[in-house]
C-alpha positions as a Markdown table, in Angstrom:
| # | Residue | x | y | z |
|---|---|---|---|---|
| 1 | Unk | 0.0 | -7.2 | -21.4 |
| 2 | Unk | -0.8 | -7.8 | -25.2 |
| 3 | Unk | -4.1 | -9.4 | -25.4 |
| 4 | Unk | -2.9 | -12.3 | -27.1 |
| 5 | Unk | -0.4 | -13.4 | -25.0 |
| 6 | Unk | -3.7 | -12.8 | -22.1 |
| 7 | Unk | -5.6 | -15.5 | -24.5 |
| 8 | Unk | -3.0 | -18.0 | -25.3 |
| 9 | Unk | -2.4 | -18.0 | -21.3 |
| 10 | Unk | -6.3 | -18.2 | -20.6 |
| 11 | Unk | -6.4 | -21.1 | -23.0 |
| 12 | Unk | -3.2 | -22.8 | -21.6 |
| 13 | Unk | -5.1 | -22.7 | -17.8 |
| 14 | Unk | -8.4 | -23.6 | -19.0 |
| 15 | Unk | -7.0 | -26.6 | -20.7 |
| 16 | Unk | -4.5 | -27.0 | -18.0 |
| 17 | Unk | -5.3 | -30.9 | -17.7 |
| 18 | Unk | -4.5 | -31.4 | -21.5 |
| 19 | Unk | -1.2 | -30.2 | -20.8 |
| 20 | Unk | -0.7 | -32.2 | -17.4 |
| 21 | Unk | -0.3 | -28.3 | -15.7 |
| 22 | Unk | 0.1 | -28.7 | -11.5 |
| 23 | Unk | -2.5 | -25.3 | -11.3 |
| 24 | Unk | -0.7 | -24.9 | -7.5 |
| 25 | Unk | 3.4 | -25.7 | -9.1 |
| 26 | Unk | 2.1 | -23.4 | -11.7 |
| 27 | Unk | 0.7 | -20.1 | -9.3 |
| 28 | Unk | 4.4 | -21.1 | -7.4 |
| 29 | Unk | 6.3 | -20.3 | -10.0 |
| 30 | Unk | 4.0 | -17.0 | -11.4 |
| 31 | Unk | 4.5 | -15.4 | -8.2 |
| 32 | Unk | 7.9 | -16.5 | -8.4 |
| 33 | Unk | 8.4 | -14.5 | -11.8 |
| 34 | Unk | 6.7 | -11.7 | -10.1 |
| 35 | Unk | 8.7 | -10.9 | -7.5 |
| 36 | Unk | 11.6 | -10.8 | -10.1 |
| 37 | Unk | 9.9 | -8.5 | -11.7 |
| 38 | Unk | 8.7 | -6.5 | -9.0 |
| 39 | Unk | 12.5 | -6.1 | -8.0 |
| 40 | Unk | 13.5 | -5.3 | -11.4 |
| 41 | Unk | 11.1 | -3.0 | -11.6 |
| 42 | Unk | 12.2 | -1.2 | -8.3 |
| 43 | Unk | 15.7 | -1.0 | -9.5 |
| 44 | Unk | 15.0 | 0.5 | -12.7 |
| 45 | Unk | 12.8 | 3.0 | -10.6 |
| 46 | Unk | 16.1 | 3.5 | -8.6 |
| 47 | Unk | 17.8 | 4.1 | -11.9 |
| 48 | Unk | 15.5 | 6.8 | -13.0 |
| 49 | Unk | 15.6 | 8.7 | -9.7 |
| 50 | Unk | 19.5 | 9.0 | -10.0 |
| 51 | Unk | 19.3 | 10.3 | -13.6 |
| 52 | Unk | 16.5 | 13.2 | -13.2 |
């Protein structure tokens, strides 16, 4: 991960009640996007093995 997008997240959840953040809706929804990922992920994997 670019280590500015790390710092502008570390800054959004430190400062998480200035921007009225549910930390537990919030961790919901990043495991969320990460089993998206983790499945795209798998299928481009599945992708690769049918090209080589």
């Amino acid at each position: 991960m670019e280590a500015a997008h790390v710092e502008g997240l570390a800054y959004f959840l430190r400062k998480s009640e200035l921007f009225h953040l549910d930390m537990a809706q919030a961790l919901i929804g990043f495991l969320e996007i990460l089993k998206g990922m983790a499945q795209w992920w798998d299928q481009l994997a599945d992708r690769a093995k049918d090209i080589t």
